[in-house]
C-alpha positions in Angstrom: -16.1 1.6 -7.6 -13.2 1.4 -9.7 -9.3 1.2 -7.9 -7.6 4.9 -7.5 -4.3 4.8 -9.5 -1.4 6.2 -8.3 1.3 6.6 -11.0 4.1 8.8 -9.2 4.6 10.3 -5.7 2.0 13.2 -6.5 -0.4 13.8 -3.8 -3.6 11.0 -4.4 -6.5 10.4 -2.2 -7.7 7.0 -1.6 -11.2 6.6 0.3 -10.8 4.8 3.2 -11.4 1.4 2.7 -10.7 1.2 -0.9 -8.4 -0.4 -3.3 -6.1 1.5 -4.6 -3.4 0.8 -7.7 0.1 2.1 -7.6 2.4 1.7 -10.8 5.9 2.6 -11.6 8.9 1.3 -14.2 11.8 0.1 -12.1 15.1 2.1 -12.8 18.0 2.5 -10.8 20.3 4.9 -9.5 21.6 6.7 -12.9 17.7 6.5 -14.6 18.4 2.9 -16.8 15.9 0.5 -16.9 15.7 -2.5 -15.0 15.1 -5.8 -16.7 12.1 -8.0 -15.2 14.9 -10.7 -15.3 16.9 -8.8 -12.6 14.1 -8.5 -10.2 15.1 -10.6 -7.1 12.7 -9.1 -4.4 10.1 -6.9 -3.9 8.7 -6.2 -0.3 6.1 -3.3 1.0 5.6 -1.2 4.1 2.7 0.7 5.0 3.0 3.2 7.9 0.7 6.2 8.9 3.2 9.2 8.1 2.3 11.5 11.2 1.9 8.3 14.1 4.3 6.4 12.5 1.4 3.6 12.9 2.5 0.5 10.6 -1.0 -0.5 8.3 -1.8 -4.1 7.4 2.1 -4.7 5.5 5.6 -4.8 6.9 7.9 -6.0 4.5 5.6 -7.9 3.1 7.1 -9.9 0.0 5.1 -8.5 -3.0 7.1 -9.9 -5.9 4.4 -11.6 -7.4 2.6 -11.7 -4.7 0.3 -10.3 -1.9 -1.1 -7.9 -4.7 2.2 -7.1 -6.5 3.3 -7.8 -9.9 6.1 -7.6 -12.1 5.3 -7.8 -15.5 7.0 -6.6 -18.9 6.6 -2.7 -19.6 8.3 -3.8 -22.9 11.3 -4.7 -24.0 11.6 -6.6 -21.2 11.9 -3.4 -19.0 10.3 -4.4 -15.3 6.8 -2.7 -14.4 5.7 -2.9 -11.0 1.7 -2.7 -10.0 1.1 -3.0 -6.3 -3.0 -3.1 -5.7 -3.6 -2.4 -2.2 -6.3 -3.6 -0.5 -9.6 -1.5 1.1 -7.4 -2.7 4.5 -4.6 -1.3 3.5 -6.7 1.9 3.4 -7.7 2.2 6.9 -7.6 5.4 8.9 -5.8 5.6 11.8 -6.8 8.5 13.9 -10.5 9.0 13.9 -10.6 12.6 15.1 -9.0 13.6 11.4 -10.6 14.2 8.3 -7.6 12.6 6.4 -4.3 11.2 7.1 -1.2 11.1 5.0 0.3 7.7 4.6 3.5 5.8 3.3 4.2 2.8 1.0 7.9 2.2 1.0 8.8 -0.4 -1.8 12.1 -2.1 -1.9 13.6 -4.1 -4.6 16.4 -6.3 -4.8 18.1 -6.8 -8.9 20.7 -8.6 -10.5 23.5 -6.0 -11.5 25.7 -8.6 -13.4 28.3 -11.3 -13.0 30.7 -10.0 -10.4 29.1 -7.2 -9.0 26.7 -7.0 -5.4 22.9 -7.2 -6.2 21.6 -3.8 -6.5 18.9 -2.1 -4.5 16.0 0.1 -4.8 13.8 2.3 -2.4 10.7 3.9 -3.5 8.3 5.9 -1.0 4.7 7.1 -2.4 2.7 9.3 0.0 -0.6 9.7 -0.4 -3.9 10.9 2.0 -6.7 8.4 3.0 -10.1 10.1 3.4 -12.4 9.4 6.3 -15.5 8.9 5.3 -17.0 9.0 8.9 -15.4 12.3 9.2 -17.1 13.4 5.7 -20.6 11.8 6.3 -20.7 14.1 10.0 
């Protein structure tokens, strides 16, 4: 079975115990671009939205690592592409058919000589299927 991709915030769903992609172009506040140079951190959460349950990462440094990458969308413009593992897709309360969960990113950049590092917050929600549930 090939990864589900998840390009924006839009409402995916992931069967449990999955992988599943998520990409995105880092800009900051006012929409420009952020250089792959600038990229200082990268960590990820993962939290079961109604429970609050954290899943499998908690600040977990993904900047190259841990299934992140940052790689060069062109022009040297910073891409991010997070591939979750099938644990990352687990369900957390049996008794639903789905649950909505969270990936909050956070990114750390270079602003320039002078001025305080920047940072970046990116939540993605998206539902995980239960496949018990489905199967019954």
């Amino acid at each position: 079975m090939s990864a589900t991709k998840i390009f924006t915030g839009d409402d995916y769903l992931v069967p449990e115990g999955t992988t599943h992609v998520i990409e995105c172009t880092l800009v900051d506040e006012t929409g420009a671009a952020i250089q792959i140079a600038a990229v200082l951190a990268a960590t990820v959460s993962l939290h079961d939205v109604v429970t609050g349950t954290p899943i499998n990462r908690i600040a977990q440094n993904v900047k190259n690592a841990n299934g992140g990458a940052i790689t060069d969308a062109g022009a040297g413009v910073a891409k991010f592409t997070m591939t979750f593992d099938p644990v990352d897709a687990r369900i957390v309360d049996r008794s639903l058919a789905e649950e909505q969960h969270r990936a909050t990113f956070s990114f750390t950049y270079f602003r320039g000589v002078g001025l305080e590092n920047g940072g970046l917050t990116h939540r993605v929600l998206y539902r995980v299927a239960n496949l018990e549930a489905l199967d019954a």
